[in-house]
PyMOL Python script that loads the backbone (N, CA, C, O; Angstrom):
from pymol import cmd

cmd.read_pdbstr("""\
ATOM      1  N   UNK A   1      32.703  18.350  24.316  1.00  0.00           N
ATOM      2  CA  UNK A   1      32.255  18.379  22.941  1.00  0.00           C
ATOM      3  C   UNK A   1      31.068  19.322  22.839  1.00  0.00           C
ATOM      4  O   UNK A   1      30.072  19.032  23.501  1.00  0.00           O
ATOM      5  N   UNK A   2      31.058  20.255  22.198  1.00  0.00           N
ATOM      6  CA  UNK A   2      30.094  21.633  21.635  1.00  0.00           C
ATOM      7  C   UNK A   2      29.373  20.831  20.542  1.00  0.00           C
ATOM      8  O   UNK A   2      29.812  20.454  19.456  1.00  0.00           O
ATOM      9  N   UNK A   3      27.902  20.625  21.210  1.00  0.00           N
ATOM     10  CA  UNK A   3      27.016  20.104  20.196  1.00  0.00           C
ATOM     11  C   UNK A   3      26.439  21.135  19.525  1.00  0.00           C
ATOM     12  O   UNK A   3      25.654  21.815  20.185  1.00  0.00           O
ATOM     13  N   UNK A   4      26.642  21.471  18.239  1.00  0.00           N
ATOM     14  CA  UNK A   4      26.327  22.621  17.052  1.00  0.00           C
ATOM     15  C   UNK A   4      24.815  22.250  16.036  1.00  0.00           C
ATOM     16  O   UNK A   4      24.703  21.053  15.773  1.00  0.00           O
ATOM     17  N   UNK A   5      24.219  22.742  15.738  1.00  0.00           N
ATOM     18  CA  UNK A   5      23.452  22.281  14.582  1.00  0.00           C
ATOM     19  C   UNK A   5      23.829  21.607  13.671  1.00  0.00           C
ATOM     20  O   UNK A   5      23.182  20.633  13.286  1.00  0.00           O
ATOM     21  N   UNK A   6      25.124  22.039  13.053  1.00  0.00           N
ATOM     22  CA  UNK A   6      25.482  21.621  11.571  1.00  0.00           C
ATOM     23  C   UNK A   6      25.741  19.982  11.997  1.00  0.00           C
ATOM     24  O   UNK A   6      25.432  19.072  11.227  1.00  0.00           O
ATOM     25  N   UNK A   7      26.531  19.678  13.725  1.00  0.00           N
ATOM     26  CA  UNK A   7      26.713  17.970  14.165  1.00  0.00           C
ATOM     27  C   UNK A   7      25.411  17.546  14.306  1.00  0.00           C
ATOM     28  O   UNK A   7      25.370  16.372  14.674  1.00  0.00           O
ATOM     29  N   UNK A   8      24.210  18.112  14.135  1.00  0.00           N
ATOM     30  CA  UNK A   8      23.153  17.780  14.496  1.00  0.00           C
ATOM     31  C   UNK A   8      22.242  16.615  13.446  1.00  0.00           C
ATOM     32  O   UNK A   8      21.663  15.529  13.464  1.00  0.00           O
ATOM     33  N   UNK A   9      22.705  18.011  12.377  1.00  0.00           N
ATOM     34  CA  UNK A   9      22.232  17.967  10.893  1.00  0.00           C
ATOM     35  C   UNK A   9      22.847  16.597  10.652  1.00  0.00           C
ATOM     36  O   UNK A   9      22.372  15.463  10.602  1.00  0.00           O
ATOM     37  N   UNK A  10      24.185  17.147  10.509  1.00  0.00           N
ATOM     38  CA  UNK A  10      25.252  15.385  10.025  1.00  0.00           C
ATOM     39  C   UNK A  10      24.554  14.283  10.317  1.00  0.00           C
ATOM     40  O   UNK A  10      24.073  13.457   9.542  1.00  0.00           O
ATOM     41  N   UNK A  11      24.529  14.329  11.604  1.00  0.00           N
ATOM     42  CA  UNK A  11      24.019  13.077  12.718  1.00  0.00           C
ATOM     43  C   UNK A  11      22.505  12.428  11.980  1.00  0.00           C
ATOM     44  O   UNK A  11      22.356  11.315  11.475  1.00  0.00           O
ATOM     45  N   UNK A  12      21.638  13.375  12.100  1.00  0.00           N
ATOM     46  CA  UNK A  12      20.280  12.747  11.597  1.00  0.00           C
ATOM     47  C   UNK A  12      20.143  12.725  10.181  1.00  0.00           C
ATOM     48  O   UNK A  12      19.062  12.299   9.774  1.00  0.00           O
ATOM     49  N   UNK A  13      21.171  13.165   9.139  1.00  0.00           N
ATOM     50  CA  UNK A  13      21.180  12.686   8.157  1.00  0.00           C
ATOM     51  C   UNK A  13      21.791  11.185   7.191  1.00  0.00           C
ATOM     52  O   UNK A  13      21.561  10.537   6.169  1.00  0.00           O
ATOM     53  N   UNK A  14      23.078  11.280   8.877  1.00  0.00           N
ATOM     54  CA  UNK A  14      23.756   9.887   8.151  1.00  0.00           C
ATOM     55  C   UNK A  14      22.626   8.982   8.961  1.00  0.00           C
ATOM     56  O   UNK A  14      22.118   8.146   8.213  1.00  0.00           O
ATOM     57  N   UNK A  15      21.955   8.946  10.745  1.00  0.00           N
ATOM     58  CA  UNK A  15      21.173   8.039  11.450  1.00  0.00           C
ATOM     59  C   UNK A  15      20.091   7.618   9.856  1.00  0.00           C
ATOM     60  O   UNK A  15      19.716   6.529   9.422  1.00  0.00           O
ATOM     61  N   UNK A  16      19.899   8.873   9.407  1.00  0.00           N
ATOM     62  CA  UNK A  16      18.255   8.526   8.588  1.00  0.00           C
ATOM     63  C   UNK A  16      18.603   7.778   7.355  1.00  0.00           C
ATOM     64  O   UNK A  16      17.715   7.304   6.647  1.00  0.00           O
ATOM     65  N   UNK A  17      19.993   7.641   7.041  1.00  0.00           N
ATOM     66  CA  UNK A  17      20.337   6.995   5.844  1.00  0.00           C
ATOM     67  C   UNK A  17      20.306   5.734   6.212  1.00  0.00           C
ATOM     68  O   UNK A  17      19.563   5.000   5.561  1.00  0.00           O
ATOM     69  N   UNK A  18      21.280   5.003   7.612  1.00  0.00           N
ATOM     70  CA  UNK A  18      21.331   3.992   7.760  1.00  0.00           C
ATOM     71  C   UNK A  18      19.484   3.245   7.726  1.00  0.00           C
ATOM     72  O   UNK A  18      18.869   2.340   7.161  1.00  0.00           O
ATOM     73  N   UNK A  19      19.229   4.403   8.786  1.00  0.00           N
ATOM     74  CA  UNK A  19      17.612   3.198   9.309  1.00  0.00           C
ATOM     75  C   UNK A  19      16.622   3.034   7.532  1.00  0.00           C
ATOM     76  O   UNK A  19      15.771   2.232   7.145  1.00  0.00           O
ATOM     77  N   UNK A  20      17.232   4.117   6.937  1.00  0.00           N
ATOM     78  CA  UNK A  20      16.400   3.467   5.455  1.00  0.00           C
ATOM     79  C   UNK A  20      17.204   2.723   4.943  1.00  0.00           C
ATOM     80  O   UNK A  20      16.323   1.965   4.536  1.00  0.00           O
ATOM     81  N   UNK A  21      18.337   2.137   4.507  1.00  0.00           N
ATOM     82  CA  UNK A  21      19.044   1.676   4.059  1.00  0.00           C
ATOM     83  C   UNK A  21      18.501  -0.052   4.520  1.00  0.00           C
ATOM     84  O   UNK A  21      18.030  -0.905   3.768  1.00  0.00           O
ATOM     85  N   UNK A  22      18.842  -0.169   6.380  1.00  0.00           N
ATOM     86  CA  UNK A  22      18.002  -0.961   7.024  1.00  0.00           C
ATOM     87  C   UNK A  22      17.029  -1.469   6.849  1.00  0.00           C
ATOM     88  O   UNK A  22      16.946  -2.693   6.944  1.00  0.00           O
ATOM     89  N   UNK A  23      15.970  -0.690   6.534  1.00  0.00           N
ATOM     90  CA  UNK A  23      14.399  -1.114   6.492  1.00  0.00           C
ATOM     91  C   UNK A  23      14.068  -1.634   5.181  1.00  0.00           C
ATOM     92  O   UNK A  23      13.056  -2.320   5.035  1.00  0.00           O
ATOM     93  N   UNK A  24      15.100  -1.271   3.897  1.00  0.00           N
ATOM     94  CA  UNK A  24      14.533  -1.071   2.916  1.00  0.00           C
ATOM     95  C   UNK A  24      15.291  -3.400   2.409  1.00  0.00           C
ATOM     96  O   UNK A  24      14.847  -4.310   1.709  1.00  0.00           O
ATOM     97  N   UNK A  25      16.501  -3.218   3.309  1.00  0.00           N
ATOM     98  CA  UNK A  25      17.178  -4.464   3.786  1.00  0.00           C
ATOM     99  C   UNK A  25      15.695  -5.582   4.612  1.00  0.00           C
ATOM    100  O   UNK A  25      15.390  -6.757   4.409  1.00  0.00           O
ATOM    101  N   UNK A  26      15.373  -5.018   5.109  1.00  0.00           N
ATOM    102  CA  UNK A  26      14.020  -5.754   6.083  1.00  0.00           C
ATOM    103  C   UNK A  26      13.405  -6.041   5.156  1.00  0.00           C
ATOM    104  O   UNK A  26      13.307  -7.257   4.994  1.00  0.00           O
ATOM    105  N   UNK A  27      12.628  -5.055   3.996  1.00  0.00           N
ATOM    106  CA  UNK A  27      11.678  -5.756   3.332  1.00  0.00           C
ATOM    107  C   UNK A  27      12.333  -6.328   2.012  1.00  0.00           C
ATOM    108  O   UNK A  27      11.493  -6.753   1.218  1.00  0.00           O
ATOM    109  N   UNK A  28      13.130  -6.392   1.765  1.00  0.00           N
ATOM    110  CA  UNK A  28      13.361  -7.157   0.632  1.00  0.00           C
ATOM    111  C   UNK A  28      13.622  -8.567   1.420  1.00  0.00           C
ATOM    112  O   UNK A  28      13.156  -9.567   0.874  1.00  0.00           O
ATOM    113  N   UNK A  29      14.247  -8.720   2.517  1.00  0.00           N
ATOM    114  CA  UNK A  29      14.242 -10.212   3.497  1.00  0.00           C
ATOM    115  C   UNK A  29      12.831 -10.562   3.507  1.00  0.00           C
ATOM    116  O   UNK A  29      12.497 -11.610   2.954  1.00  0.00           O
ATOM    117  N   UNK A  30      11.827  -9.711   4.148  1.00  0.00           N
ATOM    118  CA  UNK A  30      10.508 -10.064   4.132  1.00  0.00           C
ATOM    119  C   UNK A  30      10.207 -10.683   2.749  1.00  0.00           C
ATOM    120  O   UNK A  30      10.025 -11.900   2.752  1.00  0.00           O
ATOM    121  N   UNK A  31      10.139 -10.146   1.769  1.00  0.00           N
ATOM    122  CA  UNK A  31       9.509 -10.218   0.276  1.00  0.00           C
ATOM    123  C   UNK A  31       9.828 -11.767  -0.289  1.00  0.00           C
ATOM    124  O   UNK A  31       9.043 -12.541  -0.836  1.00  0.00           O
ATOM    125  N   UNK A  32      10.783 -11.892  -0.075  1.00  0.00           N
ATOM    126  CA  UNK A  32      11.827 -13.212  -0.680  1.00  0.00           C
ATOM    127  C   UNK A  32      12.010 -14.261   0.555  1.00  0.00           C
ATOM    128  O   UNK A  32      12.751 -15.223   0.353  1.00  0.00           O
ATOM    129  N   UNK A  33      11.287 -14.106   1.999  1.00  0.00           N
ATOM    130  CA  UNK A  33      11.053 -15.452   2.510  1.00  0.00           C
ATOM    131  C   UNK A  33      10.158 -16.459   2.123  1.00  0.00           C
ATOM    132  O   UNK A  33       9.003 -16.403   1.702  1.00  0.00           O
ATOM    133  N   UNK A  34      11.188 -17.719   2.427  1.00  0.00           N
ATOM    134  CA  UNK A  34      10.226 -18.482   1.344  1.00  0.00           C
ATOM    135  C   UNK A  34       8.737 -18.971   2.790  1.00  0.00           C
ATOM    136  O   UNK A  34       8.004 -19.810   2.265  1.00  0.00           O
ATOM    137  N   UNK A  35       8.476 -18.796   3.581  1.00  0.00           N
ATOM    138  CA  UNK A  35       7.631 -19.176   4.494  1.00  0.00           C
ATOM    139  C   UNK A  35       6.052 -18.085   3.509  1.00  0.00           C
ATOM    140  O   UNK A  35       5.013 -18.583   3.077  1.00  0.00           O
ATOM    141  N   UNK A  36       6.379 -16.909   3.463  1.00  0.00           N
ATOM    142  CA  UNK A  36       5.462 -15.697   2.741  1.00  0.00           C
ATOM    143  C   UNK A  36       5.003 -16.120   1.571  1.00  0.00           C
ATOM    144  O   UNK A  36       3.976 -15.662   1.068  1.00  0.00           O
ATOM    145  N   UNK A  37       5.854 -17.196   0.937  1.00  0.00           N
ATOM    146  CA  UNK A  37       5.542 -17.238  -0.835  1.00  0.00           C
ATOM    147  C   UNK A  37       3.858 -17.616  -0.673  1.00  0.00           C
ATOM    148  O   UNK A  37       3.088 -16.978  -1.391  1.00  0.00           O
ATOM    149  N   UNK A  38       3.361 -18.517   0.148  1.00  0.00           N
ATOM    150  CA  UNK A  38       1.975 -18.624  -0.327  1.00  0.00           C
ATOM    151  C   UNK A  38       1.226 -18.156   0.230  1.00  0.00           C
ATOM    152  O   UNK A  38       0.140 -18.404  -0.293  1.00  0.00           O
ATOM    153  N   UNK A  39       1.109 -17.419   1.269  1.00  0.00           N
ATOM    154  CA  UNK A  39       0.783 -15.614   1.447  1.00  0.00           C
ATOM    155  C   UNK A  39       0.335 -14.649   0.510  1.00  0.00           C
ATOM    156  O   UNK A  39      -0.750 -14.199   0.142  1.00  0.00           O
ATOM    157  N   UNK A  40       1.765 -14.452   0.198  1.00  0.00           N
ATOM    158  CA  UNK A  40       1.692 -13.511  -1.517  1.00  0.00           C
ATOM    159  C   UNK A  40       1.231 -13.992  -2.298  1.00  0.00           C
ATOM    160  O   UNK A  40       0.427 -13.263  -2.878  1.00  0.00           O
ATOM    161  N   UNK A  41       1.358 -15.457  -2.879  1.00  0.00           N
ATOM    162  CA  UNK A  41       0.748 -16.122  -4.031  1.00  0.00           C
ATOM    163  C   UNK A  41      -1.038 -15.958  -4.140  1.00  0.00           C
ATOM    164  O   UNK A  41      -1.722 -15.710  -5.133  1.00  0.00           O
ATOM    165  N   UNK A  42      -1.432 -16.190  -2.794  1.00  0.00           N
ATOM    166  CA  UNK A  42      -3.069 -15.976  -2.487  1.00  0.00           C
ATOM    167  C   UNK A  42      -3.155 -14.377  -2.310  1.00  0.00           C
ATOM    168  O   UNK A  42      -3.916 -13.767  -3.061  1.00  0.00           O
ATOM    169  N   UNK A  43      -2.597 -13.852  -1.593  1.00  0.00           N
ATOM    170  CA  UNK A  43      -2.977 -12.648  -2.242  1.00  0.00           C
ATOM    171  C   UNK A  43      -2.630 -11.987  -3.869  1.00  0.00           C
ATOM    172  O   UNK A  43      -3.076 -10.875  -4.150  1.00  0.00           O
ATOM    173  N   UNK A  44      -2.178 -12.420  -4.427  1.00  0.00           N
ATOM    174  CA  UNK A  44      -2.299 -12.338  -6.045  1.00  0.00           C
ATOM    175  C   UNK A  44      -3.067 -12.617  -6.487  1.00  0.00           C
ATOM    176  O   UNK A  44      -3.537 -11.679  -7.131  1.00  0.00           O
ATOM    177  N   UNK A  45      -3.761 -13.724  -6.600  1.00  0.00           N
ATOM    178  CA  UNK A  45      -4.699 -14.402  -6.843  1.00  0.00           C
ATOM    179  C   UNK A  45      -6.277 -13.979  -6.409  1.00  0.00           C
ATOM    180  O   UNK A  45      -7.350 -14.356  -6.881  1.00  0.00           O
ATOM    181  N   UNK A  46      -6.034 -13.238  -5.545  1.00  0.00           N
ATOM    182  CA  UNK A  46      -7.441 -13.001  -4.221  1.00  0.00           C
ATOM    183  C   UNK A  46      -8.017 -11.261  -5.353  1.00  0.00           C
ATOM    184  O   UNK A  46      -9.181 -10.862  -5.316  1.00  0.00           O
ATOM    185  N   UNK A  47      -7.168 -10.712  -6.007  1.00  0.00           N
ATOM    186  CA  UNK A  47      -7.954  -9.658  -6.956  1.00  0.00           C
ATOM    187  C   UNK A  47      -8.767 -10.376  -8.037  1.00  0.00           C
ATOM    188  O   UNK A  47      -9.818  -9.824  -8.363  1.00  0.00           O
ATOM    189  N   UNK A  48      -8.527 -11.211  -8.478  1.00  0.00           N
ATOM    190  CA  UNK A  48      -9.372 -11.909  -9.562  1.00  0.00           C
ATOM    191  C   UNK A  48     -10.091 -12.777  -8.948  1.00  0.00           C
ATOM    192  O   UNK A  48     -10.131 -13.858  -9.535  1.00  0.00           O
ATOM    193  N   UNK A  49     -10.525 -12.733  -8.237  1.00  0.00           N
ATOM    194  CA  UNK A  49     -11.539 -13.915  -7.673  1.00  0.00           C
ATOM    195  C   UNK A  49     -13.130 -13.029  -7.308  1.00  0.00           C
ATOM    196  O   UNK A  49     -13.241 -11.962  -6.704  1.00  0.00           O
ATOM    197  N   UNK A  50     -14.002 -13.705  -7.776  1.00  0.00           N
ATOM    198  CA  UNK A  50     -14.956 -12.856  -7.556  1.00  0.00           C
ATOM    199  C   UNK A  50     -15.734 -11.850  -8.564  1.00  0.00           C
ATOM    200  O   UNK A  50     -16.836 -11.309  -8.475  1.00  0.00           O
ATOM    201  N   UNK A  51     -14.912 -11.822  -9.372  1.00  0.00           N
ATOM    202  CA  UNK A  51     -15.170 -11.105 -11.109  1.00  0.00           C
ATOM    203  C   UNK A  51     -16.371 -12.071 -11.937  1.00  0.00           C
ATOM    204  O   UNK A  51     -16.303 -13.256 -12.267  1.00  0.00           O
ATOM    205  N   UNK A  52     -17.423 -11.126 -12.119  1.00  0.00           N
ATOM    206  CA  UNK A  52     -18.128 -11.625 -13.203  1.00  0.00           C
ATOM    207  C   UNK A  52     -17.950 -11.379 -14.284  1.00  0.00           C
ATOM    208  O   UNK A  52     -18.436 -12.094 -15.160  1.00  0.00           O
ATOM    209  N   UNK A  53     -17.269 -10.392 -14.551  1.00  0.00           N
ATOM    210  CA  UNK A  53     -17.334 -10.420 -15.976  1.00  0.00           C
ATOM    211  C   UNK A  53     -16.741  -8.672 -16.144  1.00  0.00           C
ATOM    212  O   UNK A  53     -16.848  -8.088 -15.066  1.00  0.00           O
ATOM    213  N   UNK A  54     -16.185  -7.824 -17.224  1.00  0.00           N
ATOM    214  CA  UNK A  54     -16.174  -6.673 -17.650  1.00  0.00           C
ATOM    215  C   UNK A  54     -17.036  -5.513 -16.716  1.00  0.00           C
ATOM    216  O   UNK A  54     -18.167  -5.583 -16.235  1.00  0.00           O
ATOM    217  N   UNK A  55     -16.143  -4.557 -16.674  1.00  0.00           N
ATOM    218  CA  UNK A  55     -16.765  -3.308 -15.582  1.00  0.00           C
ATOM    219  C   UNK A  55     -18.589  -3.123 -16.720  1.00  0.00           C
ATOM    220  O   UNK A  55     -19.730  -3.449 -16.391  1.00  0.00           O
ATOM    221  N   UNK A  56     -18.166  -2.594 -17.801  1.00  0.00           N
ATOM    222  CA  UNK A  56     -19.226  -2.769 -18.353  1.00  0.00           C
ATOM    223  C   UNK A  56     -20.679  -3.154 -18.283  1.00  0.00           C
ATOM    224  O   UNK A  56     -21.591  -2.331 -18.362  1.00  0.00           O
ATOM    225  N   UNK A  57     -20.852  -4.518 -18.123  1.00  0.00           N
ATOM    226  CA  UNK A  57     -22.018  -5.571 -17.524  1.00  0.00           C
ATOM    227  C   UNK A  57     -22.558  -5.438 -16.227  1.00  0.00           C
ATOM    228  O   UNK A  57     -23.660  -5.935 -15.993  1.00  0.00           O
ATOM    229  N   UNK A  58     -21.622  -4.535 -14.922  1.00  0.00           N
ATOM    230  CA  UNK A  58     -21.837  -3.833 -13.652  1.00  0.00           C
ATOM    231  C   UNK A  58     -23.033  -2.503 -13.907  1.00  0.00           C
ATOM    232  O   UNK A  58     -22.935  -1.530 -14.654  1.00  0.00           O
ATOM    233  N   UNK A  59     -23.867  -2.797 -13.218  1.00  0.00           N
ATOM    234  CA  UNK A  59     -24.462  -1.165 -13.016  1.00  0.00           C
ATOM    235  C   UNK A  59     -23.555  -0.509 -12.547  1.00  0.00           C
ATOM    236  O   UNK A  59     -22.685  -1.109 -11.917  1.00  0.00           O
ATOM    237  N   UNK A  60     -23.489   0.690 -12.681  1.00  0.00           N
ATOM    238  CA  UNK A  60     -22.935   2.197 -12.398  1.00  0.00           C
ATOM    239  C   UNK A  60     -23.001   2.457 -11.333  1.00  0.00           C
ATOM    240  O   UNK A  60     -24.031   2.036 -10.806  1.00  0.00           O
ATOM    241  N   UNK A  61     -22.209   3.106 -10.568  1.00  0.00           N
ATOM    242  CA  UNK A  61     -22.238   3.595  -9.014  1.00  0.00           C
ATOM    243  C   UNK A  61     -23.470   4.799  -9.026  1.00  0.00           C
ATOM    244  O   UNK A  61     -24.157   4.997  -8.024  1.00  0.00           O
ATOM    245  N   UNK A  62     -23.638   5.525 -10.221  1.00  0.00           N
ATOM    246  CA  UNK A  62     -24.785   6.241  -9.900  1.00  0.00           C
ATOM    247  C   UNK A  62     -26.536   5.593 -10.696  1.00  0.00           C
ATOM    248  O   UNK A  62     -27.672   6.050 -10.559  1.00  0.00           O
ATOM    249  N   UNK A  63     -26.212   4.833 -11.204  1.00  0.00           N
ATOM    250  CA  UNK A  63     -27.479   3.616 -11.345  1.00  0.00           C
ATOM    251  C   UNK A  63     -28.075   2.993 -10.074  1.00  0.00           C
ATOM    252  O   UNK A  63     -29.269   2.702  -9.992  1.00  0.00           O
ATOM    253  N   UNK A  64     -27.000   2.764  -8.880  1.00  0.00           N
ATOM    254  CA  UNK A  64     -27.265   2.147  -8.007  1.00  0.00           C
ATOM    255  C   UNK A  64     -28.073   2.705  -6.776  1.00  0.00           C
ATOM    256  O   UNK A  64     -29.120   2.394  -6.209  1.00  0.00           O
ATOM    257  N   UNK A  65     -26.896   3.883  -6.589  1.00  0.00           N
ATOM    258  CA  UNK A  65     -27.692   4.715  -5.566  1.00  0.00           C
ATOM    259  C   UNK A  65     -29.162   5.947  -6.138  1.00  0.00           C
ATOM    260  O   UNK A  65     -29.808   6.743  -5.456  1.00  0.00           O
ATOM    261  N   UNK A  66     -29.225   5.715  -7.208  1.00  0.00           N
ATOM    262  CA  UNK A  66     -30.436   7.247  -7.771  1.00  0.00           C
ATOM    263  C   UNK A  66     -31.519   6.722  -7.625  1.00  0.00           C
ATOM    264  O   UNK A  66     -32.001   5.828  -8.321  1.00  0.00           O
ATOM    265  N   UNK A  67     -32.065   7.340  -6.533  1.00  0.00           N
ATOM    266  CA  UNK A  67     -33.761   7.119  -5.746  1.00  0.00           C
ATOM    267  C   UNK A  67     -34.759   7.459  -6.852  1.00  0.00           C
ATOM    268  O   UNK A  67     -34.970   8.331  -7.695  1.00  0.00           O
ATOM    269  N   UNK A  68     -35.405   5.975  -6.272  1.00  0.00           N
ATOM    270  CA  UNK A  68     -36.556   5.978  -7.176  1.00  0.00           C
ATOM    271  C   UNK A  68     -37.726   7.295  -7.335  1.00  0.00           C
ATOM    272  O   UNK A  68     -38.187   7.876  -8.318  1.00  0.00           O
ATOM    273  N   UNK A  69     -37.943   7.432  -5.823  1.00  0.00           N
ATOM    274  CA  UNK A  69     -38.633   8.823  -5.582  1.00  0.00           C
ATOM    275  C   UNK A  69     -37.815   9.985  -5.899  1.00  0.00           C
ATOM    276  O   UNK A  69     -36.646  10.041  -5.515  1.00  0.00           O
ATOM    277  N   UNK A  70     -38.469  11.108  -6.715  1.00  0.00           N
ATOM    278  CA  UNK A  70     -37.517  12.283  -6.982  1.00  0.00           C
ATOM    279  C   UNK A  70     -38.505  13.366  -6.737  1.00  0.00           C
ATOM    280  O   UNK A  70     -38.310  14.351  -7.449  1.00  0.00           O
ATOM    281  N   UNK A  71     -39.555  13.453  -5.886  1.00  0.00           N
ATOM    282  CA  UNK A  71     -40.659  14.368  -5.232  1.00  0.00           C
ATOM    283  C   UNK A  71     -40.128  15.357  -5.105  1.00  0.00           C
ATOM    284  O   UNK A  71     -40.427  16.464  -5.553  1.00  0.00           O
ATOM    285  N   UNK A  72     -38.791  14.851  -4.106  1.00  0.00           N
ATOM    286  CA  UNK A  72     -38.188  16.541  -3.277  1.00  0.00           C
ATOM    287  C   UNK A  72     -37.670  17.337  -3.817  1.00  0.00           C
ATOM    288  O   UNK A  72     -37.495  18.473  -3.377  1.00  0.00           O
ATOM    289  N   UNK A  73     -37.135  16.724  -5.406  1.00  0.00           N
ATOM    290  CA  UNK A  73     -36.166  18.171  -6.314  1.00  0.00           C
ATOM    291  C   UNK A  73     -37.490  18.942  -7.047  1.00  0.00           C
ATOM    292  O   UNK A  73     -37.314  19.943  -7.742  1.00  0.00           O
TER     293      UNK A  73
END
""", "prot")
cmd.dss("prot")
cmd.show_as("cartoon", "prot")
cmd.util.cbc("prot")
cmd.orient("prot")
């Protein structure tokens, strides 16, 4: 058998279909085990925790860091 490019090409295009096809099979199994649900549920939950209130009411990222001393400019 004369291994050619174009059998090459074939080859790692149908291999790369299956292993995504596969993986993409893995995480939807992952996603929808029910052992994960309260995993995921706390991490849902874990962005809103910790919020005081509106970005607004936050000082500013450049409020925070702008030195009191300004001698050197």
């Amino acid at each position: 058998m004369d291994v050619t490019h174009d059998t090459l090409v074939a080859f790692a295009k149908s291999g790369g279909l299956f292993y995504f096809i596969a993986f993409s099979i893995g995480v939807v199994i992952y996603t929808f085990w029910p052992s994960n649900r309260k995993k995921f549920d706390r991490a849902k939950h874990a962005i809103l925790e910790g919020e005081d209130g509106p970005e607004e009411e936050r000082p500013s990222v450049e409020e925070q860091a702008a030195p009191e001393d300004r001698s050197c400019l």
